[in-house]
KOLMAR-188646 format. One record per residue (C-alpha): residue number from 0; y, z, x. Coordinates in Angstrom, 1 decimal. Layout:
BEGIN
   num        v        w        u
   NUM        Y        Z        X
...
# end
This chain:
BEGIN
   num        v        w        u
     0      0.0      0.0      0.0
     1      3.6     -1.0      1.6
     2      7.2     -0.8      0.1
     3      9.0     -3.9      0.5
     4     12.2     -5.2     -0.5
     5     13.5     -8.7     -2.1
     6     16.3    -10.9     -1.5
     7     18.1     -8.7     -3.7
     8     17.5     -5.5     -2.3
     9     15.1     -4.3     -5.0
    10     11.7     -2.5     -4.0
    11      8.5     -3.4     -4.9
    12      4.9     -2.6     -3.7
    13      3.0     -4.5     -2.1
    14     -0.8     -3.8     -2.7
    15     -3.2     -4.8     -0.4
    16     -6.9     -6.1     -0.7
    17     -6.2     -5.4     -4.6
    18     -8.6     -8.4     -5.1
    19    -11.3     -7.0     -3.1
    20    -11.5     -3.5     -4.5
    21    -14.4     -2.7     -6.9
    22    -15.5     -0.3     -9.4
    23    -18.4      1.4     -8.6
    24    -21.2      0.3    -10.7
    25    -25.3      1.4    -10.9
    26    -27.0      2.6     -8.3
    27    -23.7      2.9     -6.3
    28    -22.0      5.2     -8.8
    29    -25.0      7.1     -8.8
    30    -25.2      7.6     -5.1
    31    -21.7      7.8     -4.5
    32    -21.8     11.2     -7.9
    33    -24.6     12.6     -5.8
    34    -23.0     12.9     -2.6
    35    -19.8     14.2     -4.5
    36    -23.0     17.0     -6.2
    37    -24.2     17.3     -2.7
    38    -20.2     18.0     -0.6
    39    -19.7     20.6     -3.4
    40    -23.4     22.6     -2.5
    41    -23.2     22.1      1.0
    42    -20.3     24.7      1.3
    43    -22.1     27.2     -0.7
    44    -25.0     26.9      1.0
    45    -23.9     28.8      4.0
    46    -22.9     31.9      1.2
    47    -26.5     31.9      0.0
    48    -28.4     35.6      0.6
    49    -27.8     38.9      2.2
    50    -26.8     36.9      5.7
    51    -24.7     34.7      3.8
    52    -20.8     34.2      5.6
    53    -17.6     34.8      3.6
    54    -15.4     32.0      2.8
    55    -11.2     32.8      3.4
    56     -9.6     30.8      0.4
    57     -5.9     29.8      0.6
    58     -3.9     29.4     -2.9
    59     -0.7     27.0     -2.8
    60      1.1     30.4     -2.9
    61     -0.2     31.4      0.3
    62     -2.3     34.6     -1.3
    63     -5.7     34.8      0.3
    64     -9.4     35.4     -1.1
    65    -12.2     36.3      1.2
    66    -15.3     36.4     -0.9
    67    -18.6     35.0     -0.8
    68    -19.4     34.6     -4.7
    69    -20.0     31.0     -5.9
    70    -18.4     31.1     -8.9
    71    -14.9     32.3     -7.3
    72    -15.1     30.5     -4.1
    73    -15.2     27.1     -6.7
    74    -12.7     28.6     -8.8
    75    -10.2     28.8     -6.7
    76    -11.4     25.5     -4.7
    77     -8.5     22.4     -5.9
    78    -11.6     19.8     -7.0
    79    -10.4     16.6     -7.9
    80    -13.9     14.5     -8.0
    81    -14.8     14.3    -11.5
    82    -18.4     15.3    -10.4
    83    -17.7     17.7     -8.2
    84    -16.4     19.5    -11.2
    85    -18.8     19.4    -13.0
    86    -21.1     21.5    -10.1
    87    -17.7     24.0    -10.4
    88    -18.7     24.1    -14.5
    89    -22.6     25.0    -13.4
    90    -21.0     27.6    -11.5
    91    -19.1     29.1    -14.0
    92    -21.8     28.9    -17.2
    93    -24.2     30.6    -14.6
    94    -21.3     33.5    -15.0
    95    -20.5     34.0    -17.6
    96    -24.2     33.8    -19.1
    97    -25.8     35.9    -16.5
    98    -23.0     36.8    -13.9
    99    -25.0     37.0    -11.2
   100    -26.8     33.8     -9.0
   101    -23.5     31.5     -9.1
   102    -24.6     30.1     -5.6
   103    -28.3     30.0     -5.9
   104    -27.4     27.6     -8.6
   105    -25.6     25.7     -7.2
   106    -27.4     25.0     -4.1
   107    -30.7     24.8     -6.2
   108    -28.7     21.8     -8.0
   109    -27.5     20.3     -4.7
   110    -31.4     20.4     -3.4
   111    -31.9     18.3     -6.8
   112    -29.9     15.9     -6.4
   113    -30.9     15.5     -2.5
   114    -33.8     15.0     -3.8
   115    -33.2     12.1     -6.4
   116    -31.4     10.3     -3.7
   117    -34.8      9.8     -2.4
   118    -36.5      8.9     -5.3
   119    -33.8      6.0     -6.1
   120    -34.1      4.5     -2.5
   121    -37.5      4.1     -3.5
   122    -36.9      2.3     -6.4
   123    -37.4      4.4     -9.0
   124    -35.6      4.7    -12.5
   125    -32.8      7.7    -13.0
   126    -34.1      8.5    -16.3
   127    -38.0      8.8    -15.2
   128    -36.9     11.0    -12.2
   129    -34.9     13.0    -15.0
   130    -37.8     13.0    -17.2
   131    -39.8     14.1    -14.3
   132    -37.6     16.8    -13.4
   133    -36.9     18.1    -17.3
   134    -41.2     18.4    -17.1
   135    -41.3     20.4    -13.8
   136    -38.7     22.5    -15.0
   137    -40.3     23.7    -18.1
   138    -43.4     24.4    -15.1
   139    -41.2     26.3    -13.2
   140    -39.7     28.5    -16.4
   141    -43.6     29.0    -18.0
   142    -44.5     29.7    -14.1
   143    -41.6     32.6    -13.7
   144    -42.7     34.2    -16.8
   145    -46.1     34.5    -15.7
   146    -45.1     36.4    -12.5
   147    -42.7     38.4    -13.8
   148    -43.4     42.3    -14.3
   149    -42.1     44.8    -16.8
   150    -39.5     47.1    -15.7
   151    -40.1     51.0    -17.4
   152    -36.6     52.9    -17.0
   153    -34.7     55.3    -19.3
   154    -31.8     57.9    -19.4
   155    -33.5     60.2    -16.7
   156    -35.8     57.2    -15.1
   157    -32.5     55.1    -13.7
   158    -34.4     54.0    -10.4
   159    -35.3     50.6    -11.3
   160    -32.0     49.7    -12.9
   161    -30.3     51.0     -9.3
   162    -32.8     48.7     -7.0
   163    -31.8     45.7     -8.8
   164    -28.0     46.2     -8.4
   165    -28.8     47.0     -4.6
   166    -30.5     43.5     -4.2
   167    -27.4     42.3     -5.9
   168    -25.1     44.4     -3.5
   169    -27.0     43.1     -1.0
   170    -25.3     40.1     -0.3
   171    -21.5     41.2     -0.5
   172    -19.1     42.4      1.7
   173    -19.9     46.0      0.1
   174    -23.4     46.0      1.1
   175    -23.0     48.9      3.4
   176    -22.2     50.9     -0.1
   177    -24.9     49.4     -2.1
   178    -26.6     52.6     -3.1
   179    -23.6     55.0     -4.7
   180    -22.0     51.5     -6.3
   181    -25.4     50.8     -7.8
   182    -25.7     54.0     -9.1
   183    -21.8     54.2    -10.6
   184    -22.9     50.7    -12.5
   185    -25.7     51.8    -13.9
   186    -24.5     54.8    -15.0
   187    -21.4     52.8    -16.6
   188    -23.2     50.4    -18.0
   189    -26.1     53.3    -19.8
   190    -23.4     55.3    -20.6
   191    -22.3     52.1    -22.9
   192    -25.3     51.2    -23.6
   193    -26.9     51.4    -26.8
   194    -30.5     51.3    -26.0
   195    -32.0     51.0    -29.6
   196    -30.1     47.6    -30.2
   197    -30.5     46.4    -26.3
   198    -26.8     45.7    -26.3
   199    -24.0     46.6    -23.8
   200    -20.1     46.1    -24.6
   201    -18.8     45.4    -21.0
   202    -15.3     45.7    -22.4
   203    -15.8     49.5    -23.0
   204    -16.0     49.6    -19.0
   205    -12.7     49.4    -17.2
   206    -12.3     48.4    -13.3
   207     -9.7     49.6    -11.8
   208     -8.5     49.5     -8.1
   209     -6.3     51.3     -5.9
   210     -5.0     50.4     -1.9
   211     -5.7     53.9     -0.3
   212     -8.9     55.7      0.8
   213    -12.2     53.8      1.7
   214    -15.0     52.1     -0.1
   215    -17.1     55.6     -0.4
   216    -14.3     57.4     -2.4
   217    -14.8     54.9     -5.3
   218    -15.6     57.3     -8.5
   219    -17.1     57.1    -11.9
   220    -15.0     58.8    -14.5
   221    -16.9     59.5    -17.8
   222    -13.2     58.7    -19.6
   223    -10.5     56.9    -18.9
   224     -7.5     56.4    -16.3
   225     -3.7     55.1    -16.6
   226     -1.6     54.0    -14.1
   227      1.2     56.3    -15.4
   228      2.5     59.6    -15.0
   229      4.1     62.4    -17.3
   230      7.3     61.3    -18.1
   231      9.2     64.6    -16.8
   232      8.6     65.9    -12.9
   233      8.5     69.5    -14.8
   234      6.0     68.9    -17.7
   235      2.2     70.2    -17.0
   236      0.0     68.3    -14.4
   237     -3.1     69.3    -16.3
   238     -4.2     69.9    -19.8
   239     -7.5     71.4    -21.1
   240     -9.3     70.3    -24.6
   241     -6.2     68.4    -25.0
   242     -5.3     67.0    -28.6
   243     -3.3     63.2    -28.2
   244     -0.8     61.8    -30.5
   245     -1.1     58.0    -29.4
   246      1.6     56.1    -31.2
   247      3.2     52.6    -31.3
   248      6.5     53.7    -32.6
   249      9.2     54.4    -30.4
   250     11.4     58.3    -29.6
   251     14.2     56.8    -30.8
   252     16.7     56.7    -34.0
   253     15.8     54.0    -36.3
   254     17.9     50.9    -36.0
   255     19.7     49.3    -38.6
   256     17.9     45.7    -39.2
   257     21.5     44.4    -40.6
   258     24.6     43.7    -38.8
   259     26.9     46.8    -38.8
   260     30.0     48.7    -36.8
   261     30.6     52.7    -36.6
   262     34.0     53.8    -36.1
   263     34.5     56.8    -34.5
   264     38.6     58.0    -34.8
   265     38.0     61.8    -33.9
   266     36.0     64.2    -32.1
   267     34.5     65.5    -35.4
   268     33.2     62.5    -36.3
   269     31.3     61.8    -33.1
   270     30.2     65.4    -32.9
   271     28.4     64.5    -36.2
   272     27.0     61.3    -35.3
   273     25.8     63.3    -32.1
   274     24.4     66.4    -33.9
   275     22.2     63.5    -36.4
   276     21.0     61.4    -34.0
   277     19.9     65.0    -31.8
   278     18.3     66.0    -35.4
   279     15.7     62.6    -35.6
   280     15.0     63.9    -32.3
   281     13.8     67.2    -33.3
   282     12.0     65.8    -36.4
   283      9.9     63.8    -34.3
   284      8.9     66.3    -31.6
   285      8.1     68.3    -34.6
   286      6.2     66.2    -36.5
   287      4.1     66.0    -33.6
   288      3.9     69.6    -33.0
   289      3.2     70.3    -36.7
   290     -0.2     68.6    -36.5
   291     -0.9     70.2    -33.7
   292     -0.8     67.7    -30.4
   293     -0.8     68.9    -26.8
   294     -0.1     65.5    -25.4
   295      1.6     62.5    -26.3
   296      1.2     58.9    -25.1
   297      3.2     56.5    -26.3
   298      3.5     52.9    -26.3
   299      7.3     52.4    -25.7
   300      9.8     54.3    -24.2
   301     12.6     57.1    -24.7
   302     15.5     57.8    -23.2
   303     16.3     60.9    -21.2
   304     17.7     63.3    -24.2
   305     14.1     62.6    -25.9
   306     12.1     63.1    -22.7
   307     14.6     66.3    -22.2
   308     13.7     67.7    -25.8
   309     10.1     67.0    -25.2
   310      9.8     69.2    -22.1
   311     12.1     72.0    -23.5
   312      9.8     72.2    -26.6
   313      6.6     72.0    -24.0
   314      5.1     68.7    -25.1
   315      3.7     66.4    -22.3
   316      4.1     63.0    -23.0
   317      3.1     59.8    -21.4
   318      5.7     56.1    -21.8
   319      4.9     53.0    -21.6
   320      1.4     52.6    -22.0
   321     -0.3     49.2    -22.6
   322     -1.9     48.0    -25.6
   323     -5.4     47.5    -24.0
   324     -5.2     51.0    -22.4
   325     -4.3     52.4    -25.8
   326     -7.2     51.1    -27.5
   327     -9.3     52.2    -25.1
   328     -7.8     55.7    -25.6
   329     -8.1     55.4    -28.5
   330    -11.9     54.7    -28.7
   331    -12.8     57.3    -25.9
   332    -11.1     60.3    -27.4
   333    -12.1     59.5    -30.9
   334     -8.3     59.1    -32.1
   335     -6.0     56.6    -34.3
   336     -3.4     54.3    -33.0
   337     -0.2     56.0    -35.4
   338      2.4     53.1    -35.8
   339      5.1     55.7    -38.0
   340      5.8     59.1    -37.3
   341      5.0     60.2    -41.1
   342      1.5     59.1    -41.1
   343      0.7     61.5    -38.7
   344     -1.7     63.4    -39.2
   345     -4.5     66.0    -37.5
   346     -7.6     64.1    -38.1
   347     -5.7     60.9    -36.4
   348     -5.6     63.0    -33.2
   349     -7.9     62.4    -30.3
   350     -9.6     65.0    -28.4
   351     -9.9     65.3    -24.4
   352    -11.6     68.2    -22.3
   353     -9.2     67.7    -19.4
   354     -5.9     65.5    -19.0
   355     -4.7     65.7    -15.6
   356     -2.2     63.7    -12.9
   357     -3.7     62.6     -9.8
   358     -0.9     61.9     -6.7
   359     -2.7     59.5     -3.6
   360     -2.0     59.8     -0.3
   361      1.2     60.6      0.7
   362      3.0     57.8     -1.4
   363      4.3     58.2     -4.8
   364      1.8     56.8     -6.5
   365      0.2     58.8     -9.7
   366     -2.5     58.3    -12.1
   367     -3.2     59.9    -15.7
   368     -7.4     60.9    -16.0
   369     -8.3     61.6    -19.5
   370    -11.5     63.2    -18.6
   371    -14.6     65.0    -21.0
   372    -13.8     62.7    -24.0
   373    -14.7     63.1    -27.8
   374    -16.2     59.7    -27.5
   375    -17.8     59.2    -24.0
   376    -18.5     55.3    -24.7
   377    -15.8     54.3    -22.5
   378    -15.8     54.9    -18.7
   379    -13.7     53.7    -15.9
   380    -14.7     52.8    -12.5
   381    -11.6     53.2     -9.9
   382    -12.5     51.7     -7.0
   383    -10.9     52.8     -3.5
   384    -10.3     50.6     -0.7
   385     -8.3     50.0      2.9
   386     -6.6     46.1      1.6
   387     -6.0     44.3     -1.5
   388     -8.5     41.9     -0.5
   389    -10.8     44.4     -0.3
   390    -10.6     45.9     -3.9
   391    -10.7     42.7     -5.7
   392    -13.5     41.5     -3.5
   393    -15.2     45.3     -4.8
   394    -14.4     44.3     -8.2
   395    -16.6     41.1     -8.3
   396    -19.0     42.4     -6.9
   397    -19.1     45.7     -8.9
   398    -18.8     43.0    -11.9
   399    -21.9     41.3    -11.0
   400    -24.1     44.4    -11.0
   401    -22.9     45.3    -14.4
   402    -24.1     42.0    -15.5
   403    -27.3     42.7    -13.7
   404    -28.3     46.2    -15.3
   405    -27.0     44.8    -18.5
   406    -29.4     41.7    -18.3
   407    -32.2     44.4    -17.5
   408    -30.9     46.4    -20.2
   409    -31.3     43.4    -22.6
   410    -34.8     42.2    -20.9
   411    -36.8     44.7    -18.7
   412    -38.6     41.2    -17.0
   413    -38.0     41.3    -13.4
   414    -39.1     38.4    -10.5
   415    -39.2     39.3     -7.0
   416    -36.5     38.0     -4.8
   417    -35.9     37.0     -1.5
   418    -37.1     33.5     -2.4
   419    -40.6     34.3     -3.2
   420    -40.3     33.4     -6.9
   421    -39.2     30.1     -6.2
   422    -42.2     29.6     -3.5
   423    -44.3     30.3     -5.9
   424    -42.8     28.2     -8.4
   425    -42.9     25.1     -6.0
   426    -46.2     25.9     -5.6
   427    -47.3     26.0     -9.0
   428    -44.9     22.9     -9.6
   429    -46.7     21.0     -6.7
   430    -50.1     21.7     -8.4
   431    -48.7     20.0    -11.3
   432    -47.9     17.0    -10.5
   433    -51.3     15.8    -10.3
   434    -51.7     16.1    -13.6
   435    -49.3     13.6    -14.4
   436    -50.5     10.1    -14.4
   437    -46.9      8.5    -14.7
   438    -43.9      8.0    -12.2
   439    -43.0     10.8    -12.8
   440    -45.5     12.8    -10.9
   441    -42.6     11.8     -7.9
   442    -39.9     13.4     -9.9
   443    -42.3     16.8    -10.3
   444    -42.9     16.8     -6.6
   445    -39.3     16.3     -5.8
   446    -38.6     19.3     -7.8
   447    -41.4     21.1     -5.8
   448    -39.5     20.4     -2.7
   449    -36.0     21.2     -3.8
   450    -37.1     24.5     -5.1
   451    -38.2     25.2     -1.2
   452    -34.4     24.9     -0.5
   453    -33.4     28.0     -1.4
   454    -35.8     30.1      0.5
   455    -35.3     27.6      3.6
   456    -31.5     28.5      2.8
   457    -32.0     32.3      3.1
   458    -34.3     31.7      6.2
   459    -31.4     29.4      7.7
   460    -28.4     31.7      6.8
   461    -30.4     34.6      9.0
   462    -30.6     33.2     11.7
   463    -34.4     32.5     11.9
   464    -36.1     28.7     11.6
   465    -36.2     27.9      8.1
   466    -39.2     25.1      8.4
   467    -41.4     27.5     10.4
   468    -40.8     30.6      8.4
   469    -40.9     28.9      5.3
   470    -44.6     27.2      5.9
   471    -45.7     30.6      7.4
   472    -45.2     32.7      3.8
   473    -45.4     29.7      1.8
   474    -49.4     29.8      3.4
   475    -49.5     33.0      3.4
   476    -48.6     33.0     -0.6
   477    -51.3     30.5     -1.2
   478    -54.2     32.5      0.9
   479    -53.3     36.2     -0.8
   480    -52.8     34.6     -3.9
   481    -49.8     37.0     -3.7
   482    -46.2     35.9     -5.3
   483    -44.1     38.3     -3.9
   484    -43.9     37.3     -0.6
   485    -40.5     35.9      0.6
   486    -38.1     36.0      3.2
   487    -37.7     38.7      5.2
   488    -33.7     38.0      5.7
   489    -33.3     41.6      6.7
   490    -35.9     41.9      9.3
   491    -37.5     45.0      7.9
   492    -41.0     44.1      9.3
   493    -42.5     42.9      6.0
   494    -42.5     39.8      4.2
   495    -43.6     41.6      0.9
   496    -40.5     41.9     -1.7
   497    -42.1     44.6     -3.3
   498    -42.3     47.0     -0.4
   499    -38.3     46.1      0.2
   500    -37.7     46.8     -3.2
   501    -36.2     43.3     -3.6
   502    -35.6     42.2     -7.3
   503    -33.7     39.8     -9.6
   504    -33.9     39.7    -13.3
   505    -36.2     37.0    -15.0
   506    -33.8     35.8    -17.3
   507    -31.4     34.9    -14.6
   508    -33.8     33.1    -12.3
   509    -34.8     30.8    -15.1
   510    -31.2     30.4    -16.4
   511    -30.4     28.9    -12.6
   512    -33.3     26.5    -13.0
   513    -32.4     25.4    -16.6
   514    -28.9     25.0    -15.9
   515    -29.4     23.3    -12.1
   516    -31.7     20.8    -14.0
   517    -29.4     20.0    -17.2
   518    -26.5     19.1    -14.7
   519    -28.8     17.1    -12.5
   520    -29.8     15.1    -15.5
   521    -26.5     14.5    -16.5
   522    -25.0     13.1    -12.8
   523    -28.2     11.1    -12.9
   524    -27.7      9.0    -16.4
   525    -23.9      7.7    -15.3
   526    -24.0      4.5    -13.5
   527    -20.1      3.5    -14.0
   528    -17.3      5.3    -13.3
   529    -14.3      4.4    -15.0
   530    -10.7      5.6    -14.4
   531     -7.8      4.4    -16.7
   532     -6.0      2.3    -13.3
   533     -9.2      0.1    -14.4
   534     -8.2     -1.8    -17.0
# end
């Protein structure tokens, strides 16, 4: 392309080789949307397992993300190739389904798509090696489900629950933490929990994260905390079996909605306007004492005469809270959200065993913990760290094991990890295939082999050699008959996954195999590419 000018003066552009330029068109788009497929895995693969390296991520902005989770490293990536977002889609459905194996999916779709590459050199149709891989996937799903084992756990059993969020510790920056943040989701996530229905409301768990401290001073609080402190430096830092007023209306005289102007001539006159406004104030601080409250939070704020009354007539209160955090109040200490001061009332006030103000460090910063609630179904997690980075990094990974014990909670069916259960699956795939008279017995055996790439990832990312460890406990499977062998990433000795304690959740392994295939399917059925500059 070149700018050029006429005898005029006026620009125009000058394209070149306009004639010779193509659109890309059968088996070319198809190879050209599988090596877009195949740019987008090959940076995750490097993420993939306990070993797996971090990957620094730079917004326009200049803010910085180290992290090695799939789903936000492709997040944040700026994709353009229409393909290449769709892997960034696979990603994301993998997290918000299961919220856990964002890069095992990916990478297993990568592997696919190697794969078919293969298969099309050799002259064989996309939608038979789709077919092919659609019937080896349904192998590898029936396959996991006869492997899988039962997990027992309860209210005082918790032990399983807390091995699986280790193994998904395992392989994040917190992993020197794994047990006490295993056990603080898991305890979140039962306290929750309502184990007769198998259902866990994730919302009723609140993350929060504060620079200061280190990793190992991140706490569990069985209630609920706000970044706020009592409005007044004299008012009471701590308040047992506390009764809260939460309200939505504001410490203030009511407004007139209409357009109006006071005239104020003498001294008298503002006295009295003075002496009524001073009188709404009282009303309301007694209203609130009437019914009994120990502690107000409100949504809005007052100004200083208000917060002044309030500590003279010893009434703690809390301004500006949030919407969200009020709810959440709300539903932890069993009390109403009160939009008017005359609907108030001692049944709409929520109860607290301890309110107290927490000061960090020697900076400023305060918190509000409403401890020992009425309602115990919401909990916060407040996570300590040295860096911003750090903390958010903390949060996704914190946010993964929730999904993890909630997936457990919802199905007790576990596979073991380290690669073993997709070993065993290629395995079983392989053994297949020969059942299949068709062309598609290529397909299944493809699908055998890009199974393998996952443990040969794990093998690769720690430093061993992937094709020699990966023959030696694929062998090893086949003569025990045993599918829990795998990887032994963190050179404990063993290549047993049982004895490491090293476990994923069934219904998250097969999600990664149904969703890796679906995709794969659908990059393989376009053969034209068209863009609007076409036509």
């Amino acid at each position: 392309m070149a700018l050029a000018f006429d005898e005029y003066g006026r620009p125009f552009i000058i394209l070149k080789e306009q004639d010779q330029k193509t659109r890309l068109r059968g088996i070319e788009a198809q190879k050209a949307n599988i090596s877009a497929g195949k740019a987008v895995a090959r940076i995750l693969r490097t993420s993939l397992g306990p070993k797996g390296m971090d990957k620094m991520l730079q917004s326009p902005d200049g803010d910085v993300t180290i992290t090695n989770d799939g789903a936000t490293i492709l997040e944040q990536m700026d994709v353009d190739n229409q393909i290449a977002k769709l892997m960034v889609e696979l990603s994301r459905s993998q997290d918000y389904e299961i919220g856990d194996g964002t890069t095992g999916v990916v990478v297993m779709a990568g592997a696919l798509l190697e794969q078919a590459e293969h298969l099309l050199e050799r002259g064989i149709h996309p939608i038979r090696i789709a077919e092919g891989y659609e019937m080896a996937s349904r192998i590898a799903v029936e396959h996991l489900e006869h492997i899988a084992q039962k997990f027992d756990f309860g209210p005082t059993n918790i032990e399983p629950l807390v091995q699986t969020c280790m193994t998904t510790l395992s392989s994040k920056i917190v992993n020197r933490c794994k047990r006490p943040l295993a056990e603080i989701s898991v305890k979140a996530v039962l306290s929750v929990a309502d184990l007769e229905r198998k259902d866990v409301n994730l919302d009723l768990i609140k993350v929060e994260g504060k620079v200061g401290g280190k990793l190992e001073d991140t706490e569990l609080i069985y209630g609920i905390t706000v970044d706020k402190d009592m409005s007044h430096p004299q008012m009471p830092k701590q308040i047992q079996d506390a009764k809260i007023a939460i309200l939505t209306c504001p410490f203030e005289p009511p407004k007139p909605k209409t357009k109006h102007k006071v005239d104020i001539d003498t001294v008298e006159k503002f006295q009295t306007l003075r002496q009524q406004e001073q009188k709404y104030f009282d009303d309301m601080v007694q209203k609130c004492k009437d019914v009994g409250a120990t502690l107000v939070i409100c949504q809005w704020g007052f100004d200083d005469e208000a917060n002044h009354l309030l500590m003279h007539r010893n009434l703690p209160a809390v301004r500006w809270v949030g919407g969200v955090e009020l709810e959440l109040i709300a539903i932890a200490t069993g009390g109403r959200i009160v939009p008017r001061f005359q609907e108030l009332t001692p049944e709409k006030l929520g109860r607290a065993g301890l309110v107290r103000e927490k000061s960090f460090g020697t900076t400023k910063d305060k918190m509000l913990y409403i401890e020992h609630c009425a309602n115990s179904r919401a909990v916060t997690i407040f996570i300590r760290g040295g860096n911003k980075m750090m903390i958010e990094e903390t949060k996704r990974s914190i946010h993964d094991a929730l999904c993890v014990a909630r997936n457990l909670i919802r199905n007790n069916s576990i596979v073991y990890g380290g690669g073993s259960a997709e070993i065993s699956c290629s395995i079983a795939v392989e053994a297949a295939a020969d059942k299949h008279p068709g062309v598609e017995q290529y397909a299944i055996r493809a699908f055998a082999d890009a199974l393998d790439s996952v443990p040969m990832a794990l093998a690769e990312n720690s430093g061993l050699q992937p094709i020699e460890t990966l023959s030696a406990v694929k062998s090893q499977q086949i003569k025990e008959n045993n599918p829990h062998f795998g990887i032994d990433c963190n050179d404990v000795g063993t290549n047993d996954m049982r004895e490491q304690n090293v476990f994923e959740t069934l219904i998250g392994k097969q999600q990664q195999i149904l969703l890796a295939t679906q995709v794969v399917k659908m990059i393989l059925k376009i053969d034209d590419v068209i863009s609007p500059s076409d036509f």
